[in-house]
C-alpha positions as CSV (number, residue, x, y, z in Angstrom):
1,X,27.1,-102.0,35.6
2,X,24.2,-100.1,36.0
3,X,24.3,-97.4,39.3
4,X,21.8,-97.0,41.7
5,X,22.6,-93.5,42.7
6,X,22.3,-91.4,39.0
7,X,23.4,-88.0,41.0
8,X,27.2,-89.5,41.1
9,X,27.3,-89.6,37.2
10,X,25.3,-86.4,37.1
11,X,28.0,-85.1,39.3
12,X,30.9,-86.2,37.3
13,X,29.3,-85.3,33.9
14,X,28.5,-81.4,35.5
15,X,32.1,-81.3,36.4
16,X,33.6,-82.4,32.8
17,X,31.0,-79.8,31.4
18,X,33.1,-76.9,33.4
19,X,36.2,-78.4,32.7
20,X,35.3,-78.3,28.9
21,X,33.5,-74.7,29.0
22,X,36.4,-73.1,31.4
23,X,39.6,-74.3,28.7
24,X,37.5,-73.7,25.1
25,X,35.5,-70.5,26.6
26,X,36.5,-68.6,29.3
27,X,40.5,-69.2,28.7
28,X,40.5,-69.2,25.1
29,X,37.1,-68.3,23.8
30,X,37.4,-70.5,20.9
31,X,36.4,-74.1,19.6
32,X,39.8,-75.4,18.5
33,X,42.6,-74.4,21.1
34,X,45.4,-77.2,21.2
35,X,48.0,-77.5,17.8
36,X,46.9,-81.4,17.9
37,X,44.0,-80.4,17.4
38,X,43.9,-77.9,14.4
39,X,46.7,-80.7,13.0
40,X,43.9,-83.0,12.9
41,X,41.5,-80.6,11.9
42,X,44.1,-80.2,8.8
43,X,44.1,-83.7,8.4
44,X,39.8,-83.9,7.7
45,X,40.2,-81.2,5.6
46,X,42.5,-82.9,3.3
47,X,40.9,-86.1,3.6
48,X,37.8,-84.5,2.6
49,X,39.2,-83.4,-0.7
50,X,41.1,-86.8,-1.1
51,X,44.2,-85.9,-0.3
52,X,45.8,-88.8,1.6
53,X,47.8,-87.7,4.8
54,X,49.8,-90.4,7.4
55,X,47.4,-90.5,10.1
56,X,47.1,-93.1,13.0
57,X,43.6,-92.6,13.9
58,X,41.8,-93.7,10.6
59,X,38.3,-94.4,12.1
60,X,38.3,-91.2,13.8
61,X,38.5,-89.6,10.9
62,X,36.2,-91.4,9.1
63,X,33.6,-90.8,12.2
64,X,33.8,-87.3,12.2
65,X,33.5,-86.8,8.1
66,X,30.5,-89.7,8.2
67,X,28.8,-87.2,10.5
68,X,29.7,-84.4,8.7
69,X,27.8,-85.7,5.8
70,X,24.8,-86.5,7.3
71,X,24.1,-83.4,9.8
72,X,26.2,-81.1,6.9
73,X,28.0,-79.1,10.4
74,X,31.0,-77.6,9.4
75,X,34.1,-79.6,10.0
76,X,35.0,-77.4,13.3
77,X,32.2,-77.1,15.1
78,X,31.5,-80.6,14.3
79,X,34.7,-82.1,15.7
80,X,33.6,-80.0,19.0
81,X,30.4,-81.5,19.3
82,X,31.9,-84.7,18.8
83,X,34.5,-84.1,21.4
84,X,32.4,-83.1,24.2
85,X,30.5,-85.8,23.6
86,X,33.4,-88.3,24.1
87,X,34.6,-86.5,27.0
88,X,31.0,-87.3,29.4
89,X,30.7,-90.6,27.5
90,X,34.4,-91.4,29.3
91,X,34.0,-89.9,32.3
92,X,30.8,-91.9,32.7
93,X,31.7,-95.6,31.8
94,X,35.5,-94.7,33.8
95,X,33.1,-94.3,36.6
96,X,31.1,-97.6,36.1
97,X,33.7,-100.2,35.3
98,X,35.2,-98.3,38.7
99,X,31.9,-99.2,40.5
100,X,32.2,-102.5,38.8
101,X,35.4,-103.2,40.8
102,X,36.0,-101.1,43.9
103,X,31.9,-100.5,45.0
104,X,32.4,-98.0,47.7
105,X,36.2,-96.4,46.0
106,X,34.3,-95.7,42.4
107,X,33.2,-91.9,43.3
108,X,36.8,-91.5,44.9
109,X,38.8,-92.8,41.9
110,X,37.1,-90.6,39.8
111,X,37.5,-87.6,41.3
112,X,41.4,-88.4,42.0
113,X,41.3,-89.1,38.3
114,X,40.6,-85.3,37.4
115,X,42.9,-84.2,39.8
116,X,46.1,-85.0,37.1
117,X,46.5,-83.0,34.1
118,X,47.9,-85.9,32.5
119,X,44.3,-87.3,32.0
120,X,42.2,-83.9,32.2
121,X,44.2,-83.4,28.5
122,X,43.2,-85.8,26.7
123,X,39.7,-86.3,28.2
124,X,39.0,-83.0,26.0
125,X,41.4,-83.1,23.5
126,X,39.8,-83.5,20.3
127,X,42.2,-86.6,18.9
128,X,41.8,-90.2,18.0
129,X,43.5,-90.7,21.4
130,X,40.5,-89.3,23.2
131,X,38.4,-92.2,22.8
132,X,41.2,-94.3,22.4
133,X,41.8,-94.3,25.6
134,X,38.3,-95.3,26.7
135,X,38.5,-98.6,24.0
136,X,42.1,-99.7,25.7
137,X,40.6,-99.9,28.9
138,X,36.9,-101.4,27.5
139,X,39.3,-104.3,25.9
140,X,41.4,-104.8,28.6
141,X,38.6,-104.9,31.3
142,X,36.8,-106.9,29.1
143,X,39.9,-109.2,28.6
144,X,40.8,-109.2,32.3
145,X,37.1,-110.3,32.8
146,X,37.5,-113.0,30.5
147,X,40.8,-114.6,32.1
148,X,38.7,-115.3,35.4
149,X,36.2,-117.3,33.5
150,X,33.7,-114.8,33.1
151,X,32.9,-116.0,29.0
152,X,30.1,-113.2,28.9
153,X,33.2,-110.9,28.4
154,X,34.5,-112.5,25.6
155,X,32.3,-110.7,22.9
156,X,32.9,-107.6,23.9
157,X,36.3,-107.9,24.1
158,X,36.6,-109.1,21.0
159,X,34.0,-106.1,19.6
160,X,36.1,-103.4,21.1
161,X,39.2,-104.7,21.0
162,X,39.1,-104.8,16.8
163,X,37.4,-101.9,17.0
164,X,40.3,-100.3,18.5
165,X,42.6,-101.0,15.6
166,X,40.7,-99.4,13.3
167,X,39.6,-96.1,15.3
168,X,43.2,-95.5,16.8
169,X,46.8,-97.6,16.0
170,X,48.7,-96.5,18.9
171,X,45.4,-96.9,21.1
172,X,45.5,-101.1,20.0
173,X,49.4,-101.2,20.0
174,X,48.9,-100.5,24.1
175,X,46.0,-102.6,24.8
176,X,47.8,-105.6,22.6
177,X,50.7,-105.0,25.0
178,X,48.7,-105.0,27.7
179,X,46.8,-108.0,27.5
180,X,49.6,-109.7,26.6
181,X,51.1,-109.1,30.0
182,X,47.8,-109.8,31.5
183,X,48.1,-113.2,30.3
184,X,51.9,-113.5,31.0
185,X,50.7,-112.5,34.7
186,X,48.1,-115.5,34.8
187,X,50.8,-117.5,33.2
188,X,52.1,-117.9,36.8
189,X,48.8,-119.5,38.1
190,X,48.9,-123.2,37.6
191,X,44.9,-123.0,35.9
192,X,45.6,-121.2,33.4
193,X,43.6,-122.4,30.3
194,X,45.7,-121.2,27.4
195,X,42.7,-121.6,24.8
196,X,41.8,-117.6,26.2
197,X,44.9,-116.5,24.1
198,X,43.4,-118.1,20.9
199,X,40.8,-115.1,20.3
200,X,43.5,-112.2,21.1
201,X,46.0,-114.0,18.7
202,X,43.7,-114.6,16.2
203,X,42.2,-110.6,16.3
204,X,46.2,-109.5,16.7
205,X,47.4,-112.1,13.7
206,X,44.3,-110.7,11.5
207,X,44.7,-107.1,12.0
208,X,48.4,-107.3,11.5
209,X,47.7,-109.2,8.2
210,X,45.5,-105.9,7.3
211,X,48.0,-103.2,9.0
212,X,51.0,-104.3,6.3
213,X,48.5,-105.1,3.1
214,X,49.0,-102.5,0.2
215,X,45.6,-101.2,0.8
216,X,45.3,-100.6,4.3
217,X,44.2,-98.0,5.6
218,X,47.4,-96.9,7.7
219,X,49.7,-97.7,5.0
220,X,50.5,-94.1,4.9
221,X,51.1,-94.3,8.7
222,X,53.0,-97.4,8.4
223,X,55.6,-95.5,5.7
224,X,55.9,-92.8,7.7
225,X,57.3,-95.0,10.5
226,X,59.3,-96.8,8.2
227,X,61.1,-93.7,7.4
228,X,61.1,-92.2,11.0
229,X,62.9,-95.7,11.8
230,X,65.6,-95.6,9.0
231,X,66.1,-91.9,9.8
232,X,66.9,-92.9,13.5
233,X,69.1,-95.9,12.5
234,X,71.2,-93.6,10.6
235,X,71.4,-91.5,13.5
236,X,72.2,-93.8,15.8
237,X,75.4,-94.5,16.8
238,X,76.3,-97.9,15.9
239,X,78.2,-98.8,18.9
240,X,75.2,-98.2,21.6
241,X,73.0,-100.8,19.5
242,X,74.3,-104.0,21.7
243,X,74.0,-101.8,24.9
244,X,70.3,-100.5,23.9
245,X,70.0,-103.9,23.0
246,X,71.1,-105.5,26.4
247,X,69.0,-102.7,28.3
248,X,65.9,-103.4,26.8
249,X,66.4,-107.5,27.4
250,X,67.5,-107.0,30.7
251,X,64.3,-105.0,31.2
252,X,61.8,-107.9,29.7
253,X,63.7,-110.0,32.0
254,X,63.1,-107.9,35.2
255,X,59.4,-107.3,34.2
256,X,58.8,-111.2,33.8
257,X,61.0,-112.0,37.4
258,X,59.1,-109.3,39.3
259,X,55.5,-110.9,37.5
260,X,56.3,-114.0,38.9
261,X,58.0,-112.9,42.0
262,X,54.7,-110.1,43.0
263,X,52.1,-113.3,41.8
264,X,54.2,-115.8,44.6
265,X,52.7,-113.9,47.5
266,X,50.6,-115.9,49.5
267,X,47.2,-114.3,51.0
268,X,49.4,-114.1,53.9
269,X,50.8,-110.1,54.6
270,X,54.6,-110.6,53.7
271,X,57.3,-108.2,53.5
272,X,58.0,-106.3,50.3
273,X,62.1,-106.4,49.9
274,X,63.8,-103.1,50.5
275,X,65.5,-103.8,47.1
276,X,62.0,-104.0,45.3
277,X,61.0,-100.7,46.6
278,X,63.6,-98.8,45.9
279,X,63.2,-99.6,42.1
280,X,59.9,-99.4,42.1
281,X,59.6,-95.7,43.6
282,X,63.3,-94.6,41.4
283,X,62.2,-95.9,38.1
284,X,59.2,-93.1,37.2
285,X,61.3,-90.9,38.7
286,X,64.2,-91.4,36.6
287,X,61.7,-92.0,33.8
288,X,59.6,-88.6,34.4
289,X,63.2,-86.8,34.6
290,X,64.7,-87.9,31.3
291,X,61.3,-87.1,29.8
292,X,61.8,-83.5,31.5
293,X,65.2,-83.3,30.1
294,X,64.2,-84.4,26.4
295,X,61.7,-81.9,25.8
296,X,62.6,-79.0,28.9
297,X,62.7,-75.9,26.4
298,X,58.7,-77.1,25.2
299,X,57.9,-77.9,28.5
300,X,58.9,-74.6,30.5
301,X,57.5,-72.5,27.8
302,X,54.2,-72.9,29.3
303,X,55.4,-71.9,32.6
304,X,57.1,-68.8,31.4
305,X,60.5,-70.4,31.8
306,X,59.8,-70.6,35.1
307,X,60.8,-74.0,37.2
308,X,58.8,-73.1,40.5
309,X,55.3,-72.3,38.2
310,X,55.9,-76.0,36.7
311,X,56.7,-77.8,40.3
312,X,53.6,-75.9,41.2
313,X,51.5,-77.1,38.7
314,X,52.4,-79.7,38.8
315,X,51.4,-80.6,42.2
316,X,48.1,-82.7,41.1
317,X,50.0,-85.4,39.3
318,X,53.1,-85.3,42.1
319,X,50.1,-85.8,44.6
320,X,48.2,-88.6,42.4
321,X,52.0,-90.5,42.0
322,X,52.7,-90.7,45.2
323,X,49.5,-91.8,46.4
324,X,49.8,-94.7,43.7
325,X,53.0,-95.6,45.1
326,X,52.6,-95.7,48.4
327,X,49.2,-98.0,47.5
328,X,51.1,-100.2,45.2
329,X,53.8,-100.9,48.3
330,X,51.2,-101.9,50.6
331,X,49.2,-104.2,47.9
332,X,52.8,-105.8,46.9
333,X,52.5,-107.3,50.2
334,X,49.2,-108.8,49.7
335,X,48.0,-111.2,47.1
336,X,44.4,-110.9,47.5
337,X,44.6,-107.2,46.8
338,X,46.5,-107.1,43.6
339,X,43.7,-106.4,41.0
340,X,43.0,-105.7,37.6
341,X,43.6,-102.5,37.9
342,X,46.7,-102.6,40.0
343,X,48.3,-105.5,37.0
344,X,47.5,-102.7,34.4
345,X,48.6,-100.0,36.1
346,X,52.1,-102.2,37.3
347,X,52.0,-103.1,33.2
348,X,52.0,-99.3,31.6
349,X,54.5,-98.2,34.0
350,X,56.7,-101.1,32.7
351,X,56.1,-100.0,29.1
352,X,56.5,-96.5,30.2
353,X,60.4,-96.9,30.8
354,X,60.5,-98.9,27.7
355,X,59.2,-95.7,25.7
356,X,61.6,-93.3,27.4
357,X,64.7,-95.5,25.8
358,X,63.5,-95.3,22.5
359,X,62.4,-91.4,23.0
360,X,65.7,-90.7,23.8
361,X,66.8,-91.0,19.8
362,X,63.3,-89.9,18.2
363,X,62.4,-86.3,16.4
364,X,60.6,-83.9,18.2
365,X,57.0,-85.5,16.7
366,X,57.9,-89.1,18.7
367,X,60.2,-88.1,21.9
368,X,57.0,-87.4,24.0
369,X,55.8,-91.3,23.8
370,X,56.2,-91.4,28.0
371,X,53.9,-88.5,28.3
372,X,51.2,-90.6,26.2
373,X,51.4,-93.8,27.9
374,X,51.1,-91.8,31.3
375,X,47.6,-90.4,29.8
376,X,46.4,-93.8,29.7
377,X,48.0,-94.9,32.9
378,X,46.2,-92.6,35.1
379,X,43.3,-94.4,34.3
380,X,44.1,-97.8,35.3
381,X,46.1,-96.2,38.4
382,X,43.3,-94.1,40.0
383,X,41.5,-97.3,41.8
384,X,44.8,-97.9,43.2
385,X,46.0,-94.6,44.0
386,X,42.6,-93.9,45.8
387,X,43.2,-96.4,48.2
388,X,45.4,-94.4,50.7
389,X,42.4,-91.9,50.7
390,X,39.5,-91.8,53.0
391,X,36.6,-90.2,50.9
392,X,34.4,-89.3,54.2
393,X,37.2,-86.5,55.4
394,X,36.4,-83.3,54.8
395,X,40.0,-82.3,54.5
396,X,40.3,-84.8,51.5
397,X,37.6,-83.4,49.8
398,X,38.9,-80.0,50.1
399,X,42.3,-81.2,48.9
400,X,41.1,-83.0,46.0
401,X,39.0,-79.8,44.8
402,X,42.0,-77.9,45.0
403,X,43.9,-80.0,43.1
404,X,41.4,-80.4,40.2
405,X,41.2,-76.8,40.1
406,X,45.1,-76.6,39.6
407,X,45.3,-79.7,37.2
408,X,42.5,-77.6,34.7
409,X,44.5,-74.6,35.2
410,X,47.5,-76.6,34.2
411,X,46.1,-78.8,31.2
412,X,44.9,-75.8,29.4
413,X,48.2,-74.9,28.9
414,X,47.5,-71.2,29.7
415,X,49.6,-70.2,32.9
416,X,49.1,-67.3,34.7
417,X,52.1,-64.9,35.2
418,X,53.1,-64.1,39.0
């Protein structure tokens, strides 16, 4: 995946170092400026001392306290570093599995990619989720590779894909789902060799053996969740268990049905059904709504209570949605377009809606689980999204420069008043 042209990733990398310097400098003038991340920062702290804490990033920590004993940098400044670091190693191989794929689209994507707050976050967020991120779409790339009989793939995969369990939980819990319906997706092509599920099983059967011993390392993590879920079956009323129940089947259902229906187009142009795009334009709406409504008081907080500064900045991601659904209508029609990247993308936004039902009835620490899957989403839905955009307009340009000047202004969480 090497690229010809270095000044692209030079470009990119410049670009993440302003984003970085403008939200820890010039808006806050100070290393640690997100509660996520002074909660973690808590978290190393303790750990340091021995204090065990729930935590579902366990080799994150252990990373950043590894290097803390070896270069002795304090704790802070230290998590920084490491951070930054992240950030323009993501940025970079983003851009190269994107050249990978699309060729010409790459430089595009990217860009388009920093135009939505929901990714410029946590690109720079100092969190296990940071590099998270990165591993769920190194495994499922590598995965996706894999399926079309590509066996080089297969080691890597399997590398990162452990990996992943052991630097961030949530991180594997979404690229387990996601490979899962890769597969499910090739389940509709009459080839498919089902031997390429044996090493993802065997990884997913192994790790889960490990996850639920006595001495794992997220068994603090695992008893908080226990307790979060007893605490939400108590408060649950009893009566809406069959119809949460019936929702949530009926949605497994639909995602499998529309699977197989979007893998039975021929390379022939047909028709998408008026039906089929209705639903799939309505659903993040409805989804993105209800997430609104759930957490509204947090959310306008950072826009002075003000519903006309959060459409505003808001633009960015309104901008980078609809450009991914107006691509995702137009590849629906054709079988030769639907990628990796557009299954993935298709796949998150299922699992999105199944996160806003169970946020509905979680604490304040849990009911944001949308918001986090979106973060990873962009990723996978920026090679499709670019595709209604032709990179040699100068208006284009212009527009996208704008709007990652917004989307920074917006993801430090530091709104101007008007």
């Amino acid at each position: 995946m090497k690229d010809k042209n270095p000044q692209k990733i030079i470009i990119l990398t410049l670009i993440t170092i302003l984003i970085i310097f403008y939200i820890r400098i010039i808006t806050y003038n100070k290393p640690i400026v997100f509660s996520d991340e002074t909660k973690y920062l808590e978290i190393l702290n303790l750990t340091q001392q021995g204090i065990s804490h729930p935590i579902s990033g366990t080799g994150y920590v252990h990373t950043i306290l590894t290097l803390n004993k070896l270069t002795s940098i304090n704790l802070e400044t230290l998590t920084i570093l490491y951070s930054a670091l992240i950030s323009l190693l993501s940025i970079t191989l983003i851009y190269l599995i994107y050249k990978n794929q699309l060729k010409k689209s790459a430089l595009t994507a990217s860009f388009l990619l920093l135009t939505t707050s929901y990714f410029i976050f946590p690109l720079i967020e100092a969190r296990p989720q940071q590099l998270g991120m990165l591993l769920t779409l190194i495994s499922t790339f590598s995965y996706g590779m894999y399926l079309k009989n590509k066996k080089n793939y297969l080691i890597p995969f399997s590398f990162f894909y452990s990996f992943t369990f052991y630097y961030h939980i949530l991180s594997f819990a979404l690229t387990t789902a996601i490979i899962t319906l890769l597969f499910l997706w090739e389940l509709t092509d009459k080839k498919t060799n089902y031997k390429k599920t044996i090493v993802p099983l065997t990884i997913l059967l192994t790790t889960s053996l490990i996850y639920l011993s006595p001495n794992s390392p997220y068994s603090r993590n695992r008893q908080d969740l226990i307790d979060t879920s007893m605490t939400l079956w108590s408060k649950l009323n009893q009566s809406l268990i069959p119809a949460l129940t019936l929702t949530t089947l009926i949605i497994i259902i639909t995602t499998l049905l529309l699977i197989k229906y979007i893998s039975s187009f021929k390379n022939n142009k047909k028709h998408t059904p008026t039906t089929l795009t209705i639903i799939l334009f309505t659903t993040p709406i409805i989804a993105l709504g209800t997430q609104f409504y759930i957490r509204k008081d947090l959310y306008l907080e950072f826009y002075n209570h003000s519903l006309f500064l959060f459409l505003s900045f808001q633009l960015g991601n309104i901008i980078f949605g609809t450009l991914y659904l107006l691509s995702i209508k137009k590849t629906l029609d054709n079988k030769e377009k639907q990628d990796f990247f557009f299954k993935t993308s298709i796949t998150l936004l299922i699992i999105g809606t199944l996160t806003i039902i169970t946020s509905l009835f979680l604490d304040y620490r849990l009911n944001n689980l949308l918001i986090r899957v979106l973060n990873y989403w962009t990723i996978f839905a920026a090679p499709t999204a670019a595709k209604k955009l032709n990179p040699k307009k100068h208006t284009n340009k212009i527009i996208i420069t704008l709007l990652i000047i917004l989307s920074v202004i917006n993801a430090s969480r530091k709104i101007p008043t008007i």
